[in-house]
Residue frames as a rotation matrix with the C-alpha (Angstrom) as fourth column:
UNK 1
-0.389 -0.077 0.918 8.32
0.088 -0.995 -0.046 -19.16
0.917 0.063 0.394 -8.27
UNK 2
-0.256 0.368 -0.894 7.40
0.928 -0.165 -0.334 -17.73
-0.270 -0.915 -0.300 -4.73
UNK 3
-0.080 0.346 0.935 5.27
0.453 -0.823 0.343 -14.73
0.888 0.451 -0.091 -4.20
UNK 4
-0.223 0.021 -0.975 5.65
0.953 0.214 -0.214 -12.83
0.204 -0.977 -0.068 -1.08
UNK 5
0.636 0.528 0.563 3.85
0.411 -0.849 0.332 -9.71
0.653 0.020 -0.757 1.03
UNK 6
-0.903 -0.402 0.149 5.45
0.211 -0.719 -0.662 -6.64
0.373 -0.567 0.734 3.54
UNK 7
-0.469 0.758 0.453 1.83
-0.713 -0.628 0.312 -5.87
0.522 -0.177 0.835 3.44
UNK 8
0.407 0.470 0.783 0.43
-0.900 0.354 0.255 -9.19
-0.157 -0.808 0.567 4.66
UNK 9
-0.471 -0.637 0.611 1.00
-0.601 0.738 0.307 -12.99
-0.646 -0.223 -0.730 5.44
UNK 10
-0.566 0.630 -0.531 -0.16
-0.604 0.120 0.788 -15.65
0.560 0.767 0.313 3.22
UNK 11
-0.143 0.664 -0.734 -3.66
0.556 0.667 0.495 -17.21
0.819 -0.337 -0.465 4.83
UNK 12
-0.411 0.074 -0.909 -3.94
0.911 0.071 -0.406 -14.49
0.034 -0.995 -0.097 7.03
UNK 13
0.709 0.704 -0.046 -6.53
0.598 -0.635 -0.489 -11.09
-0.373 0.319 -0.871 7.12
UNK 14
-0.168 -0.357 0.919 -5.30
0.843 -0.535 -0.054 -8.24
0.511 0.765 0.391 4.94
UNK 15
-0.641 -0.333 -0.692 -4.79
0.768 -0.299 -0.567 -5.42
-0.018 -0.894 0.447 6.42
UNK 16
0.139 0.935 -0.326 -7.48
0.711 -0.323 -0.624 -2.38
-0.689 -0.145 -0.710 6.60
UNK 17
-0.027 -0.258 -0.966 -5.39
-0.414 -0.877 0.246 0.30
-0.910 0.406 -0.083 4.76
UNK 18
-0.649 -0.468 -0.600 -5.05
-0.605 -0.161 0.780 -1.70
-0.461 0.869 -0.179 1.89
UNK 19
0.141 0.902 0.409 -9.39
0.926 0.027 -0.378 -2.49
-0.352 0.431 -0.831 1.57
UNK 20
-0.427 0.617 0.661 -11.81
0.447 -0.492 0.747 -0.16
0.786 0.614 -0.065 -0.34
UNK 21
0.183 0.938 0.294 -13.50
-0.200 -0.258 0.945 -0.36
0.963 -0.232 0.140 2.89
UNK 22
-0.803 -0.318 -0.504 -13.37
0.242 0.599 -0.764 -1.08
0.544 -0.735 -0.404 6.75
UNK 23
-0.482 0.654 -0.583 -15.89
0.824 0.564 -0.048 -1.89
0.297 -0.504 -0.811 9.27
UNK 24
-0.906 -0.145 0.397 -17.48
-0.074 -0.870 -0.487 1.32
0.416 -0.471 0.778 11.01
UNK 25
-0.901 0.402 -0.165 -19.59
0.218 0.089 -0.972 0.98
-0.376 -0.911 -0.168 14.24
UNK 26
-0.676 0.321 -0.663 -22.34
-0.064 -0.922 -0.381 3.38
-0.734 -0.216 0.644 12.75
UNK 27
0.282 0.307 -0.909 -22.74
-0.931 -0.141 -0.337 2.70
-0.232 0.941 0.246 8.90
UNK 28
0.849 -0.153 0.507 -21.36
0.250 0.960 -0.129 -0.72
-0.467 0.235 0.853 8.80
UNK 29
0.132 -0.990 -0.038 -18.22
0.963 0.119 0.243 0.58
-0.236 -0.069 0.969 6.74
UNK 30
0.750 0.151 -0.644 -16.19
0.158 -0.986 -0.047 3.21
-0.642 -0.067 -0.764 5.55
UNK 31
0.906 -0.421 0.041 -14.26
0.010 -0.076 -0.997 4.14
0.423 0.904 -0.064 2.86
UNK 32
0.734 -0.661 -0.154 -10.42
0.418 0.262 0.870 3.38
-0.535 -0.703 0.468 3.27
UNK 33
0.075 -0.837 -0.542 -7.09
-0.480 -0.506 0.716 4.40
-0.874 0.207 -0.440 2.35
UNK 34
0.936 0.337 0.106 -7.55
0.007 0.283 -0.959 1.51
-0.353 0.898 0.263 -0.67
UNK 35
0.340 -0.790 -0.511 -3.85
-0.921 -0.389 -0.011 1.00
-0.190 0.474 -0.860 -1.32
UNK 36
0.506 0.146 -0.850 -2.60
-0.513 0.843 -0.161 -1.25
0.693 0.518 0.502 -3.49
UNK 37
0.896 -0.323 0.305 -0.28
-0.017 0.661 0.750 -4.02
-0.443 -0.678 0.586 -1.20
UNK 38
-0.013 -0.945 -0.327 3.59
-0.985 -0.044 0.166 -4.52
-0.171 0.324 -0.930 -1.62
UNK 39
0.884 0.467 0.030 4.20
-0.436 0.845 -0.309 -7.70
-0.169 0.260 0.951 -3.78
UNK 40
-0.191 -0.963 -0.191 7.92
-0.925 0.111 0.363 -9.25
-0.328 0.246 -0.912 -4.23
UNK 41
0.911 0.016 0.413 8.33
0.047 0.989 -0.142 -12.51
-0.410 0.149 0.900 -6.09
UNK 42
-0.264 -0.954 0.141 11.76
-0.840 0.299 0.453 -14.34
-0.474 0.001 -0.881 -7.08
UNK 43
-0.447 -0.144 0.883 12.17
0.104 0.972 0.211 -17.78
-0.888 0.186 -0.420 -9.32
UNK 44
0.452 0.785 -0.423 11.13
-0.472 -0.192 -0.861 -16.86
-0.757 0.589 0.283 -12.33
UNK 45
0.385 -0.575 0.722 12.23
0.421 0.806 0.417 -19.17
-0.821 0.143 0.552 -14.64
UNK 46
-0.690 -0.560 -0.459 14.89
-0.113 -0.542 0.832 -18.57
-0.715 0.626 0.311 -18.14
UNK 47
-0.675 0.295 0.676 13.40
0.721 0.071 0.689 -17.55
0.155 0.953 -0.260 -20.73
UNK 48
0.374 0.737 -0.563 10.46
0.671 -0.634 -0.385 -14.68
-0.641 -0.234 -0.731 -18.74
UNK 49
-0.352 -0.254 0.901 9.85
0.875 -0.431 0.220 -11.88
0.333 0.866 0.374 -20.92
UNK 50
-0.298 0.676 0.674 7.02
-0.613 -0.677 0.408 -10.39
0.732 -0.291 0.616 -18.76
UNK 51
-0.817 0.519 -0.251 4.98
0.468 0.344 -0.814 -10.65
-0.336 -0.782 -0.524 -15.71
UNK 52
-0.179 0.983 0.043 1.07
-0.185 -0.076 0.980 -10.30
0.966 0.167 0.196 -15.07
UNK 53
-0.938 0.324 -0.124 -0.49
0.207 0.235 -0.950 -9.99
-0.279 -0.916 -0.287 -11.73
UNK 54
-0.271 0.941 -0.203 -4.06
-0.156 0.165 0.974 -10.88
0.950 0.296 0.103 -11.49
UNK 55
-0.901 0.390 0.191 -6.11
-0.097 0.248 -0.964 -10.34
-0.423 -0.887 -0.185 -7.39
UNK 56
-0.138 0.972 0.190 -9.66
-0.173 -0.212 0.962 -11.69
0.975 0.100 0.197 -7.92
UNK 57
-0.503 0.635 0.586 -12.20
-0.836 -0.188 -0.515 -12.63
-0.217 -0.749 0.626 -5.07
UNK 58
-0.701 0.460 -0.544 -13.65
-0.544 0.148 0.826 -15.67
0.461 0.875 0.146 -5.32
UNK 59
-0.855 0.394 -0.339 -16.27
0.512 0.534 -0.672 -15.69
-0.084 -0.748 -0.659 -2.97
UNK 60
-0.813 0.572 -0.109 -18.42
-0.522 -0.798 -0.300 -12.95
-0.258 -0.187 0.948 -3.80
UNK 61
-0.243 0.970 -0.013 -22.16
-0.212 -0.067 -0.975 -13.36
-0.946 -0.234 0.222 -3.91
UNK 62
-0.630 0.163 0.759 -23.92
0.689 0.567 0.450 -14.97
-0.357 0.807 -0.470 -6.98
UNK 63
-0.176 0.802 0.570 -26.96
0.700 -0.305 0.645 -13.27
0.692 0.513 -0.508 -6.40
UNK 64
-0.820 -0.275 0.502 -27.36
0.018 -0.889 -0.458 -9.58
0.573 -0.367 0.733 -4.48
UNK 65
0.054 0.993 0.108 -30.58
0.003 -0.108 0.994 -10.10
0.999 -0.054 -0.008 -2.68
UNK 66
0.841 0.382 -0.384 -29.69
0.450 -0.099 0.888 -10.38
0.301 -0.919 -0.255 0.52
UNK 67
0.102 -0.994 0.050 -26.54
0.899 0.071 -0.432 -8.11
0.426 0.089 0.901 0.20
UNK 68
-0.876 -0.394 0.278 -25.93
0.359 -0.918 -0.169 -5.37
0.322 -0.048 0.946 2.29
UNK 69
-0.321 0.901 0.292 -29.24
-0.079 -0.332 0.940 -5.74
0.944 0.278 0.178 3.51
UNK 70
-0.752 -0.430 0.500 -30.08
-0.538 -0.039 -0.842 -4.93
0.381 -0.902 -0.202 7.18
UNK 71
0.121 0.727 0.676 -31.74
-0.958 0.265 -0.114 -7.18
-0.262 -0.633 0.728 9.31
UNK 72
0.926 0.247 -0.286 -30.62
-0.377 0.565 -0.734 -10.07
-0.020 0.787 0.616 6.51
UNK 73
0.276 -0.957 -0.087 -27.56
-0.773 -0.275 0.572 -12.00
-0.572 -0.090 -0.815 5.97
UNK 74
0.177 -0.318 -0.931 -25.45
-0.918 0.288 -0.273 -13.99
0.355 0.903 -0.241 3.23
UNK 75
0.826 -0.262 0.499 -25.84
-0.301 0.544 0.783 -17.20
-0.477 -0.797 0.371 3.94
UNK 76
-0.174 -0.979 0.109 -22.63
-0.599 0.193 0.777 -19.49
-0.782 0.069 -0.620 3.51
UNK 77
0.040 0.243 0.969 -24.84
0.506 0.832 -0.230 -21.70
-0.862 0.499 -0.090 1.10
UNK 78
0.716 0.688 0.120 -24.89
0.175 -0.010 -0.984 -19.56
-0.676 0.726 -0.128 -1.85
UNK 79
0.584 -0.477 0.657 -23.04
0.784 0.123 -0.608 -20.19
0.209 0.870 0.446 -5.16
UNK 80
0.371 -0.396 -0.840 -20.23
-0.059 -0.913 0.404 -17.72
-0.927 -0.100 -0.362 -5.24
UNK 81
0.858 -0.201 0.472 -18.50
0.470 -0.060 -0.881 -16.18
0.205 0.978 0.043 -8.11
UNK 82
-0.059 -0.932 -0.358 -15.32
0.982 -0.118 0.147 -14.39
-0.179 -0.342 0.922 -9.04
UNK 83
0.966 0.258 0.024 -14.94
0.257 -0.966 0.039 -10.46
0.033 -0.032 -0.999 -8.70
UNK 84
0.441 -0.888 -0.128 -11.67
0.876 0.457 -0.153 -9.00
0.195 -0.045 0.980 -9.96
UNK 85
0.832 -0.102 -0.546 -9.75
0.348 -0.671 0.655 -6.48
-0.432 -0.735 -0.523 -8.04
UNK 86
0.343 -0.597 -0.725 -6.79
-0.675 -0.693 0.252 -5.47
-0.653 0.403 -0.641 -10.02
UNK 87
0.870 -0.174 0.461 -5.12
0.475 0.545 -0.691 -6.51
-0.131 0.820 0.557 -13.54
UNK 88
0.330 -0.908 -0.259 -1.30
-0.137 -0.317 0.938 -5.70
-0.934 -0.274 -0.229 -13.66
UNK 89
0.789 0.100 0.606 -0.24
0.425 0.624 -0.656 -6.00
-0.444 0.775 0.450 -17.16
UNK 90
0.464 -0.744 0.481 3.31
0.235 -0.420 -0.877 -5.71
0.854 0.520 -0.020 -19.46
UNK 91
0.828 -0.556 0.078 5.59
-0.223 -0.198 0.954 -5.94
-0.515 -0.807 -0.288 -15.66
UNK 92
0.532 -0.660 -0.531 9.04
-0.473 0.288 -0.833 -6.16
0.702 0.694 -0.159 -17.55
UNK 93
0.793 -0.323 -0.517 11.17
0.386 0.922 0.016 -9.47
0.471 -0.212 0.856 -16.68
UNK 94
-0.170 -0.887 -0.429 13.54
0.290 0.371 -0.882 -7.18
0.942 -0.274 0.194 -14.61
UNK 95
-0.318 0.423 0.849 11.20
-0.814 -0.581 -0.016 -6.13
0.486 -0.696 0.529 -12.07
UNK 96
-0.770 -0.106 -0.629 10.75
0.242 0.863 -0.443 -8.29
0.590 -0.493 -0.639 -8.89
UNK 97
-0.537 0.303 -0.787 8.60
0.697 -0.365 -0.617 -5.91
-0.474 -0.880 -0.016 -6.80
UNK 98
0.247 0.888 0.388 5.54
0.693 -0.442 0.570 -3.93
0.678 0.128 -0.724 -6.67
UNK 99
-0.993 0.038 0.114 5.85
-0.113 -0.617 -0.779 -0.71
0.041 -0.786 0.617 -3.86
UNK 100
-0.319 0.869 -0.377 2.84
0.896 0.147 -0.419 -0.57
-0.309 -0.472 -0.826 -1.50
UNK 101
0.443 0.671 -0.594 0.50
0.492 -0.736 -0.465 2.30
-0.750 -0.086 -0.656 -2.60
UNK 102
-0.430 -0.710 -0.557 2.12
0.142 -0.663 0.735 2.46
-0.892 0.236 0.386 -5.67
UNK 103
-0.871 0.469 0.147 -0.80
0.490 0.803 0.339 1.56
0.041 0.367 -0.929 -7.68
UNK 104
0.307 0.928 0.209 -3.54
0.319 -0.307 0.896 2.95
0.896 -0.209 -0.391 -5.62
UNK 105
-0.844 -0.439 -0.310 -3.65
0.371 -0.059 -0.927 5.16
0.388 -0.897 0.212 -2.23
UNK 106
-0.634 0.773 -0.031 -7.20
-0.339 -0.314 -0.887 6.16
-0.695 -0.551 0.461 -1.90
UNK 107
-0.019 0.761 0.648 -10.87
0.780 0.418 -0.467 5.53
-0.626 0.496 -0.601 -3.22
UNK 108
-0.943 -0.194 -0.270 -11.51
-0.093 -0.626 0.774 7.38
-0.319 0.755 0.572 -6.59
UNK 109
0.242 0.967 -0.082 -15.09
-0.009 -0.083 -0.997 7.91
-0.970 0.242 -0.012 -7.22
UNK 110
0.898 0.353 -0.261 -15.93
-0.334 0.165 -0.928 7.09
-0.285 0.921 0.266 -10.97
UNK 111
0.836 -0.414 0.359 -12.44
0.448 0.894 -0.014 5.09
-0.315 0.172 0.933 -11.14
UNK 112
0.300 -0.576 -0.761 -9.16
0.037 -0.790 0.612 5.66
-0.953 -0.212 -0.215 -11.97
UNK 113
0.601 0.034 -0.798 -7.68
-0.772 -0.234 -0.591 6.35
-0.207 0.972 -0.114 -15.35
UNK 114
-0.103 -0.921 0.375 -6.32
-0.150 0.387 0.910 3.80
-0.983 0.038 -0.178 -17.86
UNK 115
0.956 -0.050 -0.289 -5.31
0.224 0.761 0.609 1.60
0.190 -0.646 0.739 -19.06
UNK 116
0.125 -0.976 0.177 -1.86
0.079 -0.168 -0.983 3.21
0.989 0.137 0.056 -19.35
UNK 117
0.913 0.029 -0.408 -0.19
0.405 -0.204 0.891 2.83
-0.057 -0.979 -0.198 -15.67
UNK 118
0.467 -0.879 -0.093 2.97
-0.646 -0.411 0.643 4.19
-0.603 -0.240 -0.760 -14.15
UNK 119
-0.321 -0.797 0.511 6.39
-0.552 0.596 0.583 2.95
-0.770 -0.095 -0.631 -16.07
UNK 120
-0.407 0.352 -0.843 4.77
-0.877 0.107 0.468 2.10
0.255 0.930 0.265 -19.37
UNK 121
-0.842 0.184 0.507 2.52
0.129 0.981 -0.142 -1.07
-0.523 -0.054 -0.850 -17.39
UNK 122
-0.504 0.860 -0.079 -1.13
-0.614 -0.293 0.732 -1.35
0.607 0.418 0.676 -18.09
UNK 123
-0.898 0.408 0.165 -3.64
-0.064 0.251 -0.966 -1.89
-0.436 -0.878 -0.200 -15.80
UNK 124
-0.605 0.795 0.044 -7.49
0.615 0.432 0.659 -3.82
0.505 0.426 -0.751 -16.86
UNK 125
-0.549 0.639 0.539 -10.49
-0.420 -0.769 0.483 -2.79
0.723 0.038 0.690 -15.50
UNK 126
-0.989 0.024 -0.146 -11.37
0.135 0.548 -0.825 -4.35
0.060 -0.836 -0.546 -12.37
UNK 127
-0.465 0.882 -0.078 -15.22
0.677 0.411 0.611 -5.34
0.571 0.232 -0.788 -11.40
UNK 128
-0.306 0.552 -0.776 -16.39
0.480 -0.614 -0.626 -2.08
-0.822 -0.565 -0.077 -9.34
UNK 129
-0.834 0.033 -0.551 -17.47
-0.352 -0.801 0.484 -1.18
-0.425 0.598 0.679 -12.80
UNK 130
-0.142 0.942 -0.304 -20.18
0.343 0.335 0.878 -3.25
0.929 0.020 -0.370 -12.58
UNK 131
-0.483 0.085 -0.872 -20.58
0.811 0.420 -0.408 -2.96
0.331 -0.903 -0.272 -9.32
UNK 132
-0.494 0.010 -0.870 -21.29
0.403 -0.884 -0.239 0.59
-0.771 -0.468 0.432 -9.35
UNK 133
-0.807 0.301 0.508 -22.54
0.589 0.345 0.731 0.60
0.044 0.889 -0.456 -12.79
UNK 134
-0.292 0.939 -0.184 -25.85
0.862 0.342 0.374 1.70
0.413 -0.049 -0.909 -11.06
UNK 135
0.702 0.300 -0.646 -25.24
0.555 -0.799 0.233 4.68
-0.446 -0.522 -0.727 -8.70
UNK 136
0.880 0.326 0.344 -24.75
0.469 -0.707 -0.529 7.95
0.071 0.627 -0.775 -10.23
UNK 137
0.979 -0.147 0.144 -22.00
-0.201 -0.835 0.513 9.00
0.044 -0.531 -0.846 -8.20
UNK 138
0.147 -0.683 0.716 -19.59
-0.300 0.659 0.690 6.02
-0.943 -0.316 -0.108 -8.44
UNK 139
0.830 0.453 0.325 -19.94
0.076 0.485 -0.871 5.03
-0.552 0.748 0.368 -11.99
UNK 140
0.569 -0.534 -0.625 -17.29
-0.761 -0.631 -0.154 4.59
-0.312 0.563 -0.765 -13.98
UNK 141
0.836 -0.235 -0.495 -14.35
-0.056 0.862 -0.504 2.75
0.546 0.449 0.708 -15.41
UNK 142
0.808 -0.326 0.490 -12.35
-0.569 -0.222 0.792 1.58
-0.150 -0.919 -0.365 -12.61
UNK 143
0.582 -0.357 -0.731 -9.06
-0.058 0.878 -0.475 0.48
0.811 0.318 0.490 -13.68
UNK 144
-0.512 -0.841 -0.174 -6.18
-0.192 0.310 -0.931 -0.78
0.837 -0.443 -0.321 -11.73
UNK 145
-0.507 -0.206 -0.837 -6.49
0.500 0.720 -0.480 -1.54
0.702 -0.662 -0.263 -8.15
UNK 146
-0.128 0.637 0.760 -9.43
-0.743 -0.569 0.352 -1.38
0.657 -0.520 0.546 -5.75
UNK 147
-0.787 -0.295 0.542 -9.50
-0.617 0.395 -0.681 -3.36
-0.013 -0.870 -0.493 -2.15
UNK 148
-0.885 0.305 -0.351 -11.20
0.424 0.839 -0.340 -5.48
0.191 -0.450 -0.873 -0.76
UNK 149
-0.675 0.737 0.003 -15.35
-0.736 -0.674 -0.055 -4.39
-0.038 -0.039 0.999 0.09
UNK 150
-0.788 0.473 -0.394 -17.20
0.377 0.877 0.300 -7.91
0.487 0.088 -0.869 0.87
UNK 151
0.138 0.987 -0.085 -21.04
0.329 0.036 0.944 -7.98
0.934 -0.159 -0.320 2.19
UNK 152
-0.628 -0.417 0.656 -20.73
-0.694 -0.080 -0.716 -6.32
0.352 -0.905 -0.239 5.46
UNK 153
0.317 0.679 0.662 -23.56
-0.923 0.383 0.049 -8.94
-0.220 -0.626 0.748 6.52
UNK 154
0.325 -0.076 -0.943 -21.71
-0.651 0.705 -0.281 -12.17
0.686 0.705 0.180 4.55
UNK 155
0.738 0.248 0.628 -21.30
-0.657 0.480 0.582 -15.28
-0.157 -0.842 0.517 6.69
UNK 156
0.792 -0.610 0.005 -18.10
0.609 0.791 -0.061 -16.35
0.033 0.051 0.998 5.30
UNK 157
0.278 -0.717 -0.639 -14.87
0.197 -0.609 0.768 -14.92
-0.940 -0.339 -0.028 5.13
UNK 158
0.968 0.175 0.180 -13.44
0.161 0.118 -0.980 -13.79
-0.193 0.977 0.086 1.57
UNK 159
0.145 -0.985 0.095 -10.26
0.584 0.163 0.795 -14.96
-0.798 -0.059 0.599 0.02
UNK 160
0.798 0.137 -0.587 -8.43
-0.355 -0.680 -0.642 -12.65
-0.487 0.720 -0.494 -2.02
UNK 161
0.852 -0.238 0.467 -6.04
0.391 0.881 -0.264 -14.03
-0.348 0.408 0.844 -4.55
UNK 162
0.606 -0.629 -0.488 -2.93
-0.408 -0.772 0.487 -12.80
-0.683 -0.096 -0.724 -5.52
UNK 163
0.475 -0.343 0.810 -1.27
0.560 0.828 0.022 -14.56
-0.679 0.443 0.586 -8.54
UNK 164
0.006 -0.818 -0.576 2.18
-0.728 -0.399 0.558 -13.53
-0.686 0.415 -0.598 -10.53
UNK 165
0.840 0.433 0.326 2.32
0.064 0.518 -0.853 -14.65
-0.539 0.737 0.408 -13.94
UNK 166
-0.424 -0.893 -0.151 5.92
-0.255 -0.042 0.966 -15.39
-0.869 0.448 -0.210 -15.70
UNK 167
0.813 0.582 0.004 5.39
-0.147 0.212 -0.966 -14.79
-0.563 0.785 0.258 -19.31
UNK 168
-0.191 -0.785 0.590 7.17
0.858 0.159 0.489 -15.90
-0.477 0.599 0.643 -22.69
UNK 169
0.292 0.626 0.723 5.92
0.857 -0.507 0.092 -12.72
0.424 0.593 -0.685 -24.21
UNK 170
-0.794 -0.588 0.154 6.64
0.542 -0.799 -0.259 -9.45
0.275 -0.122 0.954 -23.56
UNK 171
-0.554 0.828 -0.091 3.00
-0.829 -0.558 -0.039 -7.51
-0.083 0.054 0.995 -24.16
UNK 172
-0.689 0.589 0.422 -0.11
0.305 0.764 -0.569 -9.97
-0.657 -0.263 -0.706 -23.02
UNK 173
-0.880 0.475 -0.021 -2.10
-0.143 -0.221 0.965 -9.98
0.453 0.852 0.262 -26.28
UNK 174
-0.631 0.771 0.087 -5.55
0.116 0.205 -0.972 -9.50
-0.767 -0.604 -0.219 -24.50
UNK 175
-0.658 0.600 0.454 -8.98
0.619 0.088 0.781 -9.78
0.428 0.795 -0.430 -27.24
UNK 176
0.391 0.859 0.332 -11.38
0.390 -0.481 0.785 -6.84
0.834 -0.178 -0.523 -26.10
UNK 177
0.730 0.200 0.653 -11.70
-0.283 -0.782 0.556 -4.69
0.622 -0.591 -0.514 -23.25
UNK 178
-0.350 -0.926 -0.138 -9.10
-0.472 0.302 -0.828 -5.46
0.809 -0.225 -0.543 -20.32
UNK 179
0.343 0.671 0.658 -11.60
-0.886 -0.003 0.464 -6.66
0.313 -0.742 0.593 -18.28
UNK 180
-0.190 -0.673 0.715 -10.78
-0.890 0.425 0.164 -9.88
-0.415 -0.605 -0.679 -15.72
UNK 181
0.792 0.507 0.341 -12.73
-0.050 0.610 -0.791 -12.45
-0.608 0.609 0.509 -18.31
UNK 182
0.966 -0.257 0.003 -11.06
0.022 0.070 -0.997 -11.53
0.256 0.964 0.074 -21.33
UNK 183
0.272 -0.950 0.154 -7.69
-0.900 -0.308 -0.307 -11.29
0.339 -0.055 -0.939 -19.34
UNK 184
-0.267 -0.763 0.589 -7.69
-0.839 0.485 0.248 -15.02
-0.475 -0.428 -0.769 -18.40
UNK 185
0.893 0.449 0.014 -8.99
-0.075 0.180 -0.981 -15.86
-0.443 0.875 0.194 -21.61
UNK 186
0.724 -0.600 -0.339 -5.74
-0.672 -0.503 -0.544 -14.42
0.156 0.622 -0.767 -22.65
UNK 187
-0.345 -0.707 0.618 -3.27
-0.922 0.379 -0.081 -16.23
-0.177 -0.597 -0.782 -19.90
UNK 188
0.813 0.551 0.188 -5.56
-0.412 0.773 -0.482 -19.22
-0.411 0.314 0.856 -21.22
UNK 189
0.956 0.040 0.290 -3.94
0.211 0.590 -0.779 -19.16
-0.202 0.806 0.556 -24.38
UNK 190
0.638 -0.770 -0.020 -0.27
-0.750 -0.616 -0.241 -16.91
0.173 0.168 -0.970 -23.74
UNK 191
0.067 -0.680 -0.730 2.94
0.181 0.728 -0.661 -18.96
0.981 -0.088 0.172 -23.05
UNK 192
0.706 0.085 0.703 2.59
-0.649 -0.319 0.691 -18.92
0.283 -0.944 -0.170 -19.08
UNK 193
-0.186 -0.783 -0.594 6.40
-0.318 0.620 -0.717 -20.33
0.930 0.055 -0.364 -17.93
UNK 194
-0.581 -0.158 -0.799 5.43
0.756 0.260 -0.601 -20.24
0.302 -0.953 -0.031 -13.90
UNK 195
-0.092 0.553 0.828 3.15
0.087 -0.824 0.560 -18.98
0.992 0.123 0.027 -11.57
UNK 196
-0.657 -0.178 -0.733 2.85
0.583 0.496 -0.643 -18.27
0.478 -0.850 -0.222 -7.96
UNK 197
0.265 0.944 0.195 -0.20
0.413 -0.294 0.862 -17.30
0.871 -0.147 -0.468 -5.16
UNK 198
-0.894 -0.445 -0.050 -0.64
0.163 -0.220 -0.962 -15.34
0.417 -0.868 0.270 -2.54
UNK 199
-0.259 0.958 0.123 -3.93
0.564 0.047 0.824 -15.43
0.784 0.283 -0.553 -0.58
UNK 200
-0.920 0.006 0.393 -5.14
-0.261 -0.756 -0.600 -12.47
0.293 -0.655 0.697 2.01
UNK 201
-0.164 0.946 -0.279 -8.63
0.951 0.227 0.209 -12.98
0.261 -0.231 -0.937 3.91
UNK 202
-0.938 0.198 0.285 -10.77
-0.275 -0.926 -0.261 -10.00
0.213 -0.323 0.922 4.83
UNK 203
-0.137 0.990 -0.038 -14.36
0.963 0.142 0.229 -9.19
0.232 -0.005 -0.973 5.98
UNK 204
-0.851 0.018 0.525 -16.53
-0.239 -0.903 -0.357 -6.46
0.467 -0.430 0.773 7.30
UNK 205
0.294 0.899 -0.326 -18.86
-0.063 0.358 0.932 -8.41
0.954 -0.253 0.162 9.15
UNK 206
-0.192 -0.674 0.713 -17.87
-0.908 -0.154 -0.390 -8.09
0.373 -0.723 -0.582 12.76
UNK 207
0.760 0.357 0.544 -19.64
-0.566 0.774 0.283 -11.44
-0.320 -0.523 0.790 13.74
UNK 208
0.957 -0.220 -0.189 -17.69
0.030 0.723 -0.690 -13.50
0.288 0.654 0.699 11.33
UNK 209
0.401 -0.901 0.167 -13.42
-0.192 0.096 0.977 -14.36
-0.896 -0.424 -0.134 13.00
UNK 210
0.660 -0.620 -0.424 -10.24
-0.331 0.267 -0.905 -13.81
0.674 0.738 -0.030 10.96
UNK 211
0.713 -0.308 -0.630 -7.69
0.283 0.948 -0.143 -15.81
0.641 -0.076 0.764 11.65
């Protein structure tokens, strides 16, 4: 299978419109347009029933102490973890293509609704629900797709993943919530016939060079 972007190249930065967030001179960032990316893939072998797209992060900060914190910065030594950014679920085996900003086209304060998406998918719950968890204003359950939004102060760059799942299955039997754990728990154990990556880079640290 091959996965390819319109929206960006693979190994190369992701464009702003389609973060949570971009840089901003003043405040460090600013909320963005937050649309999802156009996705096309092709080779799926006989026998697909379904697709699955899964974008985590897997660079994000272990531990928050020196996030986002001025004067202070992530260094490159610490442990990272994953942080997932959208869960695509039930794509039927004749769809090849995602539309940019069909998904998401702006930030949604306390998330958007699901999991039912457009076109009878379903869409998990991506990790700004922790993330926000805390402030009053943002809280919520955030499903589908939300951008990119690394440390503006983080000393590395962060890859975002893109990965298309060809299923034998029709409907990904997921155990609990739809959350990005229990969804590759699932793909763990589903018939998975072929898969292919795409990887985007971003920051909001101006010090730090994309490619």
């Amino acid at each position: 299978m091959q996965l390819t972007s319109h929206s960006f190249q693979d190994g190369q930065a992701i464009p702003g419109e389609f973060a949570f967030a971009v840089p901003d001179a003043a405040a460090h960032v600013a909320l963005s347009a937050n649309r999802n990316p156009h996705l096309a893939w092709s080779g799926a072998p006989a026998g697909t029933q379904s697709f699955a797209i899964v974008c985590h992060d897997p660079d994000v900060p272990s531990r928050g102490d020196d996030v986002n914190q001025e004067g202070r910065t992530v260094p490159a030594s610490l442990p990272r973890v994953d942080f997932f950014h959208w869960l695509l679920l039930d794509i039927p085996a004749d769809r090849t293509e995602i539309a940019a900003g069909a998904h998401s086209h702006a930030v949604t304060p306390r998330g958007k609704p699901g999991p039912a998406a457009p076109e009878g998918l379903r869409h998990g719950i991506n990790d700004y629900t922790g993330w926000f968890a805390g402030d009053a204003d943002m809280r919520g359950d955030y499903y589908g797709y939300d951008g990119p939004c690394p440390p503006w102060n983080d000393a590395i760059v962060h890859h975002y993943v893109f990965t298309v799942y060809a299923l034998g299955t029709p409907t990904l039997q997921v155990e609990g919530p739809l959350t990005g754990a229990n969804v590759r728990a699932a793909l763990g154990k589903a018939p998975v016939l072929a898969q292919a990556r795409l990887t985007g880079l971003y920051t909001l640290n101006p010090a730090v060079a994309l490619p």
